[in-house]
mmJSON file of the N, C-alpha and C atoms, coordinates in Angstrom:
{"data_MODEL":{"atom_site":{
"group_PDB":["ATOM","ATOM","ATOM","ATOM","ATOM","ATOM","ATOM","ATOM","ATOM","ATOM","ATOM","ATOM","ATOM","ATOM","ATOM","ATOM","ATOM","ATOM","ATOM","ATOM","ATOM","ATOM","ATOM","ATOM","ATOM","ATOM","ATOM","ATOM","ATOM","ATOM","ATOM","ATOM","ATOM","ATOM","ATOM","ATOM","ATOM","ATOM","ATOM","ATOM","ATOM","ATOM","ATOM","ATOM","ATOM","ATOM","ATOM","ATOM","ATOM","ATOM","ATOM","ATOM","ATOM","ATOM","ATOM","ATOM","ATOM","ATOM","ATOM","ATOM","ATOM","ATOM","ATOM","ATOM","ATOM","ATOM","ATOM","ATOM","ATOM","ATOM","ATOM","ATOM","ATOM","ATOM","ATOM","ATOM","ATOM","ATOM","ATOM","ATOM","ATOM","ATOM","ATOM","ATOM","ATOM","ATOM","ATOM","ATOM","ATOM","ATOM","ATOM","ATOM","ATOM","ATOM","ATOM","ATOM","ATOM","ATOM","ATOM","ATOM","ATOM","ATOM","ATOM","ATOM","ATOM","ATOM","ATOM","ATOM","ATOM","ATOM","ATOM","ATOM","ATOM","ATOM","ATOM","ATOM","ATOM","ATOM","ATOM","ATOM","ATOM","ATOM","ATOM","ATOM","ATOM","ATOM","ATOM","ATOM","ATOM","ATOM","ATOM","ATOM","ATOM","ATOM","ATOM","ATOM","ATOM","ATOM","ATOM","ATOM","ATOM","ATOM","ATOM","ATOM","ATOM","ATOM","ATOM","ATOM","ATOM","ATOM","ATOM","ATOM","ATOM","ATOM","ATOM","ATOM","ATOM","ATOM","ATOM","ATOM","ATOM","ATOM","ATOM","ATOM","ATOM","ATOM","ATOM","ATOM","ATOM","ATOM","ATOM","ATOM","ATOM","ATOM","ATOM","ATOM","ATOM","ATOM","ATOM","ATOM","ATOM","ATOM","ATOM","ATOM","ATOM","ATOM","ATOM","ATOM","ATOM","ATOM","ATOM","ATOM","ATOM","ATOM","ATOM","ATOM","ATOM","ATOM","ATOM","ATOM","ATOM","ATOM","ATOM","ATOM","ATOM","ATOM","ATOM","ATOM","ATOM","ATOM"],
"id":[1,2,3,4,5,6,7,8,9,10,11,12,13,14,15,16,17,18,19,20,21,22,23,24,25,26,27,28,29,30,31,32,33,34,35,36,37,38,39,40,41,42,43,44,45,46,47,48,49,50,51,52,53,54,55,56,57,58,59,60,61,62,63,64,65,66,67,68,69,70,71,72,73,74,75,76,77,78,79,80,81,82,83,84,85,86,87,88,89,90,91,92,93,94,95,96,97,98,99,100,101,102,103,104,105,106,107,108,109,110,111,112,113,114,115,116,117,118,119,120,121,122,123,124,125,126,127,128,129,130,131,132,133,134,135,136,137,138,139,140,141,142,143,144,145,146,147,148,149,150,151,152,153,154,155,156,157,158,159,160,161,162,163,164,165,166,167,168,169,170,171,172,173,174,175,176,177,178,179,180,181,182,183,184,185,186,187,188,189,190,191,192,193,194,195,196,197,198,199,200,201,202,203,204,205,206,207,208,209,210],
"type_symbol":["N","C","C","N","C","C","N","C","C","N","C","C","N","C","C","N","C","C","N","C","C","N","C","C","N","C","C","N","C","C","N","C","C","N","C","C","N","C","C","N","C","C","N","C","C","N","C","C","N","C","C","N","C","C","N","C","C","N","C","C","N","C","C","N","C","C","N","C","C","N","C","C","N","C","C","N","C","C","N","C","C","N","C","C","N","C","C","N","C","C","N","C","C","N","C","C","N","C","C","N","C","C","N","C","C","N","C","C","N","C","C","N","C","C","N","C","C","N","C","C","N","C","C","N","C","C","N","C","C","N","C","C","N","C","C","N","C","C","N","C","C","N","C","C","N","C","C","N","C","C","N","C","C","N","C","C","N","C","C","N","C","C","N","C","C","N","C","C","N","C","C","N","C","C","N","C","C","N","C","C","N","C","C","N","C","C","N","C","C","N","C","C","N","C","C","N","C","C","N","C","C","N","C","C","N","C","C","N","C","C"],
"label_atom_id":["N","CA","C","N","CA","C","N","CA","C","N","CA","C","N","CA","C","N","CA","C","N","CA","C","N","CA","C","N","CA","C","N","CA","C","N","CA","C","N","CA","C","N","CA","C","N","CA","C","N","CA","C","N","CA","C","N","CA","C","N","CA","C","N","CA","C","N","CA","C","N","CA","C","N","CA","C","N","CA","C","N","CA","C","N","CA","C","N","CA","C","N","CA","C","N","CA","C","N","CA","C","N","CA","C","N","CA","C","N","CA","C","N","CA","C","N","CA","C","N","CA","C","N","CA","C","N","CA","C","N","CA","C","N","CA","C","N","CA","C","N","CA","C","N","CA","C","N","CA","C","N","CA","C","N","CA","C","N","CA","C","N","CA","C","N","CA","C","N","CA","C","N","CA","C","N","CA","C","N","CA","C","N","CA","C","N","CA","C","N","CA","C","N","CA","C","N","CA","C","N","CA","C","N","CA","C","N","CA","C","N","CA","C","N","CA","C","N","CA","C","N","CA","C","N","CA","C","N","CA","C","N","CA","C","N","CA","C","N","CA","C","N","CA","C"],
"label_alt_id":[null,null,null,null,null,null,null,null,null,null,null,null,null,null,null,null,null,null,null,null,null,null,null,null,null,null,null,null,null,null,null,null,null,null,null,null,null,null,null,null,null,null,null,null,null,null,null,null,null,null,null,null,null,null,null,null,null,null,null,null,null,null,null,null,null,null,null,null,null,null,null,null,null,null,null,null,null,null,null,null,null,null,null,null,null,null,null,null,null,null,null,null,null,null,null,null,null,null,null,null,null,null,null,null,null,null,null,null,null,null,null,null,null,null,null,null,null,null,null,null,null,null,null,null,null,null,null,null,null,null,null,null,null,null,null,null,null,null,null,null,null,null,null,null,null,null,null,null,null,null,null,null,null,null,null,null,null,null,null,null,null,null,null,null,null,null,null,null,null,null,null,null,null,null,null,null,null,null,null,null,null,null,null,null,null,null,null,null,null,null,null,null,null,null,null,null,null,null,null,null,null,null,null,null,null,null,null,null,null,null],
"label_comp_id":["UNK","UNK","UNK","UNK","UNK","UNK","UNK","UNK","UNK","UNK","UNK","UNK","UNK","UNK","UNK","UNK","UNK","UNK","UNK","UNK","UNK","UNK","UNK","UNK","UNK","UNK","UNK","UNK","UNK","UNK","UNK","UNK","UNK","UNK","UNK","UNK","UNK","UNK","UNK","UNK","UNK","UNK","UNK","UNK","UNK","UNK","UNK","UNK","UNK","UNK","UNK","UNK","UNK","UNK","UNK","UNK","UNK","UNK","UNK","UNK","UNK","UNK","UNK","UNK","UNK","UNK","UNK","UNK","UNK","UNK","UNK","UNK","UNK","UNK","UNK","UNK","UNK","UNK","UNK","UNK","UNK","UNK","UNK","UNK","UNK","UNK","UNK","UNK","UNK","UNK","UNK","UNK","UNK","UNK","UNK","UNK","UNK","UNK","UNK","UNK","UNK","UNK","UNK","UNK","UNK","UNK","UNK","UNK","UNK","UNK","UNK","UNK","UNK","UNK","UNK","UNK","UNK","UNK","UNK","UNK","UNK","UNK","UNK","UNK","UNK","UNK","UNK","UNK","UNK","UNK","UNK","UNK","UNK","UNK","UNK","UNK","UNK","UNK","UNK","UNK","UNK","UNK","UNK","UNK","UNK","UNK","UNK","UNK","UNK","UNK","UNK","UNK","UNK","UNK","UNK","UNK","UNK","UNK","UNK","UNK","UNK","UNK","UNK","UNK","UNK","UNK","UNK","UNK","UNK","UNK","UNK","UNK","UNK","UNK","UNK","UNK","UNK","UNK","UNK","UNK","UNK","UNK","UNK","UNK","UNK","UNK","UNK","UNK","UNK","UNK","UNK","UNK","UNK","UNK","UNK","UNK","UNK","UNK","UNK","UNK","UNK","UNK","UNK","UNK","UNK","UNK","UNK","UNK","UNK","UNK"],
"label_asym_id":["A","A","A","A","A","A","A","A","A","A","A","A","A","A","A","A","A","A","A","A","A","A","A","A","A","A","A","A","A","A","A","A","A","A","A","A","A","A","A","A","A","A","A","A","A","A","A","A","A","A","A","A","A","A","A","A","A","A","A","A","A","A","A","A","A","A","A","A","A","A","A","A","A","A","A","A","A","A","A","A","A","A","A","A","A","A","A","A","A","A","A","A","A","A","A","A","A","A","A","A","A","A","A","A","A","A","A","A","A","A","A","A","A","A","A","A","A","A","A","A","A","A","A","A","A","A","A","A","A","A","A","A","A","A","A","A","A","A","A","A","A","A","A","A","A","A","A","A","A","A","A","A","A","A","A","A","A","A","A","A","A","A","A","A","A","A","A","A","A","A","A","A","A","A","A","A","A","A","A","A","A","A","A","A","A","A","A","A","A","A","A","A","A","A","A","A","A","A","A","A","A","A","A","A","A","A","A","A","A","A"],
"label_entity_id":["1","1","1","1","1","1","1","1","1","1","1","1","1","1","1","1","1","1","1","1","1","1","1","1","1","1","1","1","1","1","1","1","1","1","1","1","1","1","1","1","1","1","1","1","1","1","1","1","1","1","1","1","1","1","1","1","1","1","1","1","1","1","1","1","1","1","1","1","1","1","1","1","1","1","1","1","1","1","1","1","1","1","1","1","1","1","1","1","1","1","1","1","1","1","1","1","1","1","1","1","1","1","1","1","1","1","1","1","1","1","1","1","1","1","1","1","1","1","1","1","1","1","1","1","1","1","1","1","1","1","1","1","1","1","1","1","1","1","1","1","1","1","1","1","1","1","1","1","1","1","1","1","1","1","1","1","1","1","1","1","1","1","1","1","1","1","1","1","1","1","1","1","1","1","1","1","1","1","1","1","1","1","1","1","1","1","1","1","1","1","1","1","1","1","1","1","1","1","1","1","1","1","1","1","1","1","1","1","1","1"],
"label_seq_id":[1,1,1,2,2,2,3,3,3,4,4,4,5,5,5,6,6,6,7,7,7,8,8,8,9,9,9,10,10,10,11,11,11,12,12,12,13,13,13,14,14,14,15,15,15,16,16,16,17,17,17,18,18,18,19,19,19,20,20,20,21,21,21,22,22,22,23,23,23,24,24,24,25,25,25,26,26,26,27,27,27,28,28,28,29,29,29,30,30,30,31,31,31,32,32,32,33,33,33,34,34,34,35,35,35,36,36,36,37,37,37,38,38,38,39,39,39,40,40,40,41,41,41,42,42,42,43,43,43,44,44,44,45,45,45,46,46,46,47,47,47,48,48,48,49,49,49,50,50,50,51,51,51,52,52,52,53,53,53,54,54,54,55,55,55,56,56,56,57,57,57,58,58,58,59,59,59,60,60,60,61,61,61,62,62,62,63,63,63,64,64,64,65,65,65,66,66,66,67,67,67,68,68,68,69,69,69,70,70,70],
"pdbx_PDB_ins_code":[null,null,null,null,null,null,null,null,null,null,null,null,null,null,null,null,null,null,null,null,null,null,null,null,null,null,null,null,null,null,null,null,null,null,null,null,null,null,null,null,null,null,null,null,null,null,null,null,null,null,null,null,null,null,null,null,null,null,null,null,null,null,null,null,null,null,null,null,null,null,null,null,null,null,null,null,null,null,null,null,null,null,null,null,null,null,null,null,null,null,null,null,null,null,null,null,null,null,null,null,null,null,null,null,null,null,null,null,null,null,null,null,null,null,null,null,null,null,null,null,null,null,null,null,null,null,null,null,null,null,null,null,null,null,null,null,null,null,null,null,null,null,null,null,null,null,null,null,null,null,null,null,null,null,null,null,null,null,null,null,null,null,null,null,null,null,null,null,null,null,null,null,null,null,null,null,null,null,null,null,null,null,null,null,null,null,null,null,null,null,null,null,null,null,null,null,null,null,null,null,null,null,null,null,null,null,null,null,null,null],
"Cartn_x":[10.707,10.447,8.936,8.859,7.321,7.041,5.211,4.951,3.321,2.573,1.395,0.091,0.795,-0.622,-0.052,1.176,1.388,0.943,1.053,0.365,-1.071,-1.676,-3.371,-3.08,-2.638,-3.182,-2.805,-1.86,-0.987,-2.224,-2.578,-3.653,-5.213,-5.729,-6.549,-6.957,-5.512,-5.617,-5.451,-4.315,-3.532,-4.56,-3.834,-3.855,-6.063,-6.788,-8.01,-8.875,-8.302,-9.338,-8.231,-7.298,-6.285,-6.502,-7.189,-7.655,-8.908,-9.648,-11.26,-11.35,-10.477,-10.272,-9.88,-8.872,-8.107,-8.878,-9.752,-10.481,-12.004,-12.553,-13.952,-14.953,-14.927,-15.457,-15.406,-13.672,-13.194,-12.872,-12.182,-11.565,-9.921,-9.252,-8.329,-7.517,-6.147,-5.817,-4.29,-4.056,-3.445,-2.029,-1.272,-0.03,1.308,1.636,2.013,3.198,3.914,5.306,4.534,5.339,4.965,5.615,5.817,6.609,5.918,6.282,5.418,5.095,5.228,4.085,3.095,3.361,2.078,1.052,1.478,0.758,-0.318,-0.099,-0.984,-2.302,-2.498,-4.011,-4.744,-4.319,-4.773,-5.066,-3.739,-3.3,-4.539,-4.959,-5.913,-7.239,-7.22,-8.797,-9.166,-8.339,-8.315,-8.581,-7.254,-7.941,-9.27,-9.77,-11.138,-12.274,-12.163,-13.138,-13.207,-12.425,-12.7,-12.514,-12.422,-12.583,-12.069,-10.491,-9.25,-8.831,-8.486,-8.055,-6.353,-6.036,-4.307,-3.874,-2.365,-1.562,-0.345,-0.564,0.484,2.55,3.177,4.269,5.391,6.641,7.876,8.71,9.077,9.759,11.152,11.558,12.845,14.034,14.421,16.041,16.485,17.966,18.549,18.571,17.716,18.01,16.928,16.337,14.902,15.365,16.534,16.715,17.324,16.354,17.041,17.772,18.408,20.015,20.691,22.168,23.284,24.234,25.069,25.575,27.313,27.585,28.867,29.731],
"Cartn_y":[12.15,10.799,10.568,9.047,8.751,8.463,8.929,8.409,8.542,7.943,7.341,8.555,9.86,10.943,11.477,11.473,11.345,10.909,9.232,8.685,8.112,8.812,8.697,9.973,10.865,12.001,11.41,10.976,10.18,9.302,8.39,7.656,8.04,8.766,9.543,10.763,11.643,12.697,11.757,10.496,10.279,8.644,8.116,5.982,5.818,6.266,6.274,6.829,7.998,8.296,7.964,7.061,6.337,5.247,4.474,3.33,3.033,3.934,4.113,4.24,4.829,5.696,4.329,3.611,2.285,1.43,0.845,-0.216,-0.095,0.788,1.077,-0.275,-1.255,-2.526,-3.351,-3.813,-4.701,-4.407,-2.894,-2.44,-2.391,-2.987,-3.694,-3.875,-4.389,-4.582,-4.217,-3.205,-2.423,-2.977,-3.088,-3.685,-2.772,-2.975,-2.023,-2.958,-2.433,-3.318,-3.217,-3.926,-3.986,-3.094,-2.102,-0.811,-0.316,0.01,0.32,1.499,2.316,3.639,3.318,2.552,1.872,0.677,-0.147,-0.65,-0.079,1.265,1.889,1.496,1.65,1.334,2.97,3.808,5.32,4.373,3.839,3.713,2.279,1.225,0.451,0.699,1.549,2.524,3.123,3.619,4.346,2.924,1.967,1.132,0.678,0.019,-0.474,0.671,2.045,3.085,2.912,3.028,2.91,1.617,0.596,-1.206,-1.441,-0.332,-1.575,-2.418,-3.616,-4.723,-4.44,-4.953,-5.236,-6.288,-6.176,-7.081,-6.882,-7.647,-7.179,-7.774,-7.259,-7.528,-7.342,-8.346,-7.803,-7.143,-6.386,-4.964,-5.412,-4.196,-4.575,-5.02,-5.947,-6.282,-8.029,-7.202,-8.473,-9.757,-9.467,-10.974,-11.407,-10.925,-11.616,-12.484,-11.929,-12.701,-13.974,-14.858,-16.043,-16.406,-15.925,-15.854,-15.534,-16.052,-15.483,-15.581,-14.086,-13.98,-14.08,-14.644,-14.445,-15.727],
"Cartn_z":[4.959,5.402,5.422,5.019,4.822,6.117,6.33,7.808,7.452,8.697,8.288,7.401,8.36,7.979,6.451,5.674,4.918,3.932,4.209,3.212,2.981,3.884,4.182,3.4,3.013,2.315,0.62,0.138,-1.211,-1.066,-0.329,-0.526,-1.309,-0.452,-0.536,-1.487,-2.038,-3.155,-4.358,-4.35,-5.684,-5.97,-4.822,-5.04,-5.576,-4.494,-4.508,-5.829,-6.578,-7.686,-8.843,-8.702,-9.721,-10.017,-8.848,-9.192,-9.009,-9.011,-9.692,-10.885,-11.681,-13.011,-13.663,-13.108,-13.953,-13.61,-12.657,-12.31,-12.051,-13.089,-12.452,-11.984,-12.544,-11.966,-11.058,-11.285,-10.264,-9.057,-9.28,-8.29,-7.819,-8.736,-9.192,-7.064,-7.408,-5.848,-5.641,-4.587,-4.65,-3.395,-4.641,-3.438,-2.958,-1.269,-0.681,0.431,0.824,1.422,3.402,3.414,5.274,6.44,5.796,6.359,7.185,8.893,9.895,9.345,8.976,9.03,7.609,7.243,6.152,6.286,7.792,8.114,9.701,9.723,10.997,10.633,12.527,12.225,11.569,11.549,10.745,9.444,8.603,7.373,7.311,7.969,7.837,7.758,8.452,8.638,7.335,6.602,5.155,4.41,3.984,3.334,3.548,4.661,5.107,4.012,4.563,4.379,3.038,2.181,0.65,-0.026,1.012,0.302,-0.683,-0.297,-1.388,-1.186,-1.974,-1.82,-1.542,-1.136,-0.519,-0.744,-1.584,-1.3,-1.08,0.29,0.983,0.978,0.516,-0.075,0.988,1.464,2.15,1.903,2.911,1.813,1.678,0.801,0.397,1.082,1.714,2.27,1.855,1.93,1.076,2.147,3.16,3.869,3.035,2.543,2.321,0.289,-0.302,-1.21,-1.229,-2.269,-2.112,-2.582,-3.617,-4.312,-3.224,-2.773,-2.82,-3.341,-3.816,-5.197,-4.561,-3.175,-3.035,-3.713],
"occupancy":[1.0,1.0,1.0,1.0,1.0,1.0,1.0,1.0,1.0,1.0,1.0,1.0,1.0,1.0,1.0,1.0,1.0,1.0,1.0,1.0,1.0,1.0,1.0,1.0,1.0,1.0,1.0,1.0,1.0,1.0,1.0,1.0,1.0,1.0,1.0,1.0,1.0,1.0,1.0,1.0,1.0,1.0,1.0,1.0,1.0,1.0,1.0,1.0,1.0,1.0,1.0,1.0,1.0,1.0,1.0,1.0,1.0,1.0,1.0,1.0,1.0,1.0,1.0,1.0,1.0,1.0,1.0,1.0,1.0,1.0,1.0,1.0,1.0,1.0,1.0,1.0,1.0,1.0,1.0,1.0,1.0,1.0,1.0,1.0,1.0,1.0,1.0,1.0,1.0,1.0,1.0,1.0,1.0,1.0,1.0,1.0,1.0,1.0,1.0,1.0,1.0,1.0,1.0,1.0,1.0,1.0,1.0,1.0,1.0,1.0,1.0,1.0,1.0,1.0,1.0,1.0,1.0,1.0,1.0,1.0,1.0,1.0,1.0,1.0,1.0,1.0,1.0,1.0,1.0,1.0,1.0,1.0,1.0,1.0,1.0,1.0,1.0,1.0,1.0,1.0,1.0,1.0,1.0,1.0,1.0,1.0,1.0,1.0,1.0,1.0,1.0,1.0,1.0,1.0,1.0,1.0,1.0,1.0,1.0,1.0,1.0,1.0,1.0,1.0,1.0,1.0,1.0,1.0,1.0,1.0,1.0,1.0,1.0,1.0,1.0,1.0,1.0,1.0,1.0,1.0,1.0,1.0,1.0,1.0,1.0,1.0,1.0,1.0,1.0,1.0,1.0,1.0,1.0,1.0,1.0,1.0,1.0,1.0,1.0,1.0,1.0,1.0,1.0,1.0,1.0,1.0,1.0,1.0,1.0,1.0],
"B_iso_or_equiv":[0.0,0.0,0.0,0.0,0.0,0.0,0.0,0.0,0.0,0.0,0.0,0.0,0.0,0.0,0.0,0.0,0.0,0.0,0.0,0.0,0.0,0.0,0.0,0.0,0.0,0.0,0.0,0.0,0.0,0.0,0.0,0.0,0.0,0.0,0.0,0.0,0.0,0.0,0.0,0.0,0.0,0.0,0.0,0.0,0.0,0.0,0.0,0.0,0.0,0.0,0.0,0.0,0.0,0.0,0.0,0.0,0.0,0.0,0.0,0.0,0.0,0.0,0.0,0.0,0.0,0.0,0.0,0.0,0.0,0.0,0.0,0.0,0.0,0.0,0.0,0.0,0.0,0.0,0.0,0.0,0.0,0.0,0.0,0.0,0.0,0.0,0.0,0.0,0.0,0.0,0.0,0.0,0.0,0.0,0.0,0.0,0.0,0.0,0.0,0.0,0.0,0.0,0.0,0.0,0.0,0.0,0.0,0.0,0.0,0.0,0.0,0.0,0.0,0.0,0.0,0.0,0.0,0.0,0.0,0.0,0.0,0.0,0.0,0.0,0.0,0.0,0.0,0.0,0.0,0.0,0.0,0.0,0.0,0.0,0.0,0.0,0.0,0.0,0.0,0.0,0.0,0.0,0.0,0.0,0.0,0.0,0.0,0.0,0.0,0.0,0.0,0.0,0.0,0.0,0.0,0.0,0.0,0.0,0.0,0.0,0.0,0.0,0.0,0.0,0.0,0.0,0.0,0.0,0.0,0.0,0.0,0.0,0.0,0.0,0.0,0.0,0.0,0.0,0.0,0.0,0.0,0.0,0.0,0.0,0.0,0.0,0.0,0.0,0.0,0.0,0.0,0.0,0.0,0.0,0.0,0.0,0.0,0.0,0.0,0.0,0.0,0.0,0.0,0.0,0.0,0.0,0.0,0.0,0.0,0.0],
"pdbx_formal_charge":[null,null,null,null,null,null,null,null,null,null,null,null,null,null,null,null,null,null,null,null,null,null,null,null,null,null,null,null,null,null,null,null,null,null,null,null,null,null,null,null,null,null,null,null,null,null,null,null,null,null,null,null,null,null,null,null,null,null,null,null,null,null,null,null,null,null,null,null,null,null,null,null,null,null,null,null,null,null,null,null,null,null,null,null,null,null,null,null,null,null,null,null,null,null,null,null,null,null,null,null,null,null,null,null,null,null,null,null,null,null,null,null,null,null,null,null,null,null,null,null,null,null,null,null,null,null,null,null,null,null,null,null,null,null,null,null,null,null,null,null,null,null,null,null,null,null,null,null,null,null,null,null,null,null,null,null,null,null,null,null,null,null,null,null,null,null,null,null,null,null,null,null,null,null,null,null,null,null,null,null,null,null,null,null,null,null,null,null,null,null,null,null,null,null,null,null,null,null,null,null,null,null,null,null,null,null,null,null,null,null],
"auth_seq_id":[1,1,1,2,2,2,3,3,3,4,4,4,5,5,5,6,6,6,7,7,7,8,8,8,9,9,9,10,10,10,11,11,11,12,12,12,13,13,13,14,14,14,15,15,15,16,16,16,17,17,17,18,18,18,19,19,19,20,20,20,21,21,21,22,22,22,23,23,23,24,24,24,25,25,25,26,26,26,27,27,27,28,28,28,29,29,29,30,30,30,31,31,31,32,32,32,33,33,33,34,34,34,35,35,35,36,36,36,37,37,37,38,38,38,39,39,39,40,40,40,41,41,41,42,42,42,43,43,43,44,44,44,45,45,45,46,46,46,47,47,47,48,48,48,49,49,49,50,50,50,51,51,51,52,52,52,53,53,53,54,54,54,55,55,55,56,56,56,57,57,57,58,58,58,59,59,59,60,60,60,61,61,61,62,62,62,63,63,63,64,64,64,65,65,65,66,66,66,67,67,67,68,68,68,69,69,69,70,70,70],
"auth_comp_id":["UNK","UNK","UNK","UNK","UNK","UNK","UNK","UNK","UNK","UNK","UNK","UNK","UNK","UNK","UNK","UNK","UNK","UNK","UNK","UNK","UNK","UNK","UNK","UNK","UNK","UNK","UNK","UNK","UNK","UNK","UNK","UNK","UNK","UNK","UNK","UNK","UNK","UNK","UNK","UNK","UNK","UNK","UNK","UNK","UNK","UNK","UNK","UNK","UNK","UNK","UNK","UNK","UNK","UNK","UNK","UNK","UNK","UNK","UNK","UNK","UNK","UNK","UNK","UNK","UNK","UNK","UNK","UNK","UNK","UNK","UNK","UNK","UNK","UNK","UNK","UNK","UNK","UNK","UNK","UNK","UNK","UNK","UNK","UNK","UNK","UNK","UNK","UNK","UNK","UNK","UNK","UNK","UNK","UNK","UNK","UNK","UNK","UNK","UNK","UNK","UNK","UNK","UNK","UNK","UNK","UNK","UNK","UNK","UNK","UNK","UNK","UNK","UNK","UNK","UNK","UNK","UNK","UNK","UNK","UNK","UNK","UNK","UNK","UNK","UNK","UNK","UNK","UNK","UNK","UNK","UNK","UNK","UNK","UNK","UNK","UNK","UNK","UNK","UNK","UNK","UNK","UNK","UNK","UNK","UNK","UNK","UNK","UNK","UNK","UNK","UNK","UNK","UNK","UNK","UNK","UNK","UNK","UNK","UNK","UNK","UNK","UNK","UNK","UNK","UNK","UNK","UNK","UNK","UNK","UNK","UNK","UNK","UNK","UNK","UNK","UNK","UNK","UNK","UNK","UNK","UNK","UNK","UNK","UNK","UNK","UNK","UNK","UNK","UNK","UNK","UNK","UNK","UNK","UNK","UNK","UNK","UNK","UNK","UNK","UNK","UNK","UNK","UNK","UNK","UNK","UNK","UNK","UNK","UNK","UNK"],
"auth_asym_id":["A","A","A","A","A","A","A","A","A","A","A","A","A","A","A","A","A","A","A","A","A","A","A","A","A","A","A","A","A","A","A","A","A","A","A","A","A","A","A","A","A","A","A","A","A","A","A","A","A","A","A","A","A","A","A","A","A","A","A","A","A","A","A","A","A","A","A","A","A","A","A","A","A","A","A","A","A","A","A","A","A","A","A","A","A","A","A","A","A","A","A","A","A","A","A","A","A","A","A","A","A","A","A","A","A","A","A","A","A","A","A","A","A","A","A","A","A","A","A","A","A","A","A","A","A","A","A","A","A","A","A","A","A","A","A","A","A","A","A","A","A","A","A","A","A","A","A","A","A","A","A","A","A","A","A","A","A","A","A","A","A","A","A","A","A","A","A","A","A","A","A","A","A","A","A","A","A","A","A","A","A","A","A","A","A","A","A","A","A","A","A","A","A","A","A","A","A","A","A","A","A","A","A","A","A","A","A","A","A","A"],
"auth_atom_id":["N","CA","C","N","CA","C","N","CA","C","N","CA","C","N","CA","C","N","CA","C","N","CA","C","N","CA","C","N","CA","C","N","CA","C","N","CA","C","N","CA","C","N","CA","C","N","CA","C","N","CA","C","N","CA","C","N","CA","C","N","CA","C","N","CA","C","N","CA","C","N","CA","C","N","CA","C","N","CA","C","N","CA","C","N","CA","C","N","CA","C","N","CA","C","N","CA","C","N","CA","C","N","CA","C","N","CA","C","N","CA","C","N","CA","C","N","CA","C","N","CA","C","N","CA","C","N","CA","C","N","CA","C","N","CA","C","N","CA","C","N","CA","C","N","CA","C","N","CA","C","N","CA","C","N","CA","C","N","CA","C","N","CA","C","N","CA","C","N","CA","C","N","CA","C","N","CA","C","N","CA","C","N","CA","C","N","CA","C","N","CA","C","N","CA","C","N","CA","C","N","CA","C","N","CA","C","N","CA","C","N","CA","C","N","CA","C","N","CA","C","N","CA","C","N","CA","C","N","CA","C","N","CA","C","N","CA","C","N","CA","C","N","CA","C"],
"pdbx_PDB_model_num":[1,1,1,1,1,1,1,1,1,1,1,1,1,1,1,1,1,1,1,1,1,1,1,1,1,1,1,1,1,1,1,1,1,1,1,1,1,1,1,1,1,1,1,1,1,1,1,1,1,1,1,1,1,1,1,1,1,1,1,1,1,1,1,1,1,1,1,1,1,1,1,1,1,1,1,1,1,1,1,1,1,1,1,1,1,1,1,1,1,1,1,1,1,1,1,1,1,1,1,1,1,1,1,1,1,1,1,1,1,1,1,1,1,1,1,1,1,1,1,1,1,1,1,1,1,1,1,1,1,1,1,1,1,1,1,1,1,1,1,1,1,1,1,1,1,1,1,1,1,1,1,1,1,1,1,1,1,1,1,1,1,1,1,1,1,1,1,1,1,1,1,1,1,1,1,1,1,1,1,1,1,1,1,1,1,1,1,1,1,1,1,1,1,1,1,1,1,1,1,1,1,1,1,1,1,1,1,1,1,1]
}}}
């Protein structure tokens, strides 16, 4: 199971010199669901420190589609 010190490390080993490598200019902007152990303040502190851009996306559940297929 994912949880915040987790993905401050996935952040930090993988997301951070992945999108230096793909965006050396812009910086490109890195979008992530609103899942409590991804929105900690640990997990904000990391974004802030290395000034990725976020966009921030609702995560997956079907209340949230606007089709219904019944």
């Amino acid at each position: 199971m994912m949880n915040s010190d987790k993905y401050v490390d996935v952040i930090e080993r993988k997301v951070i010199p992945d999108m230096r490598r793909a965006f050396p200019v812009s910086g490109g902007i890195f979008q992530r669901d609103l899942a409590q152990c991804l929105s900690s303040k640990k997990v904000k502190t990391v974004f802030r420190k290395y000034k990725l851009n976020m966009l921030d996306w609702p995560g997956n559940s079907p209340n949230l589609n606007p089709i219904d297929h019944s």
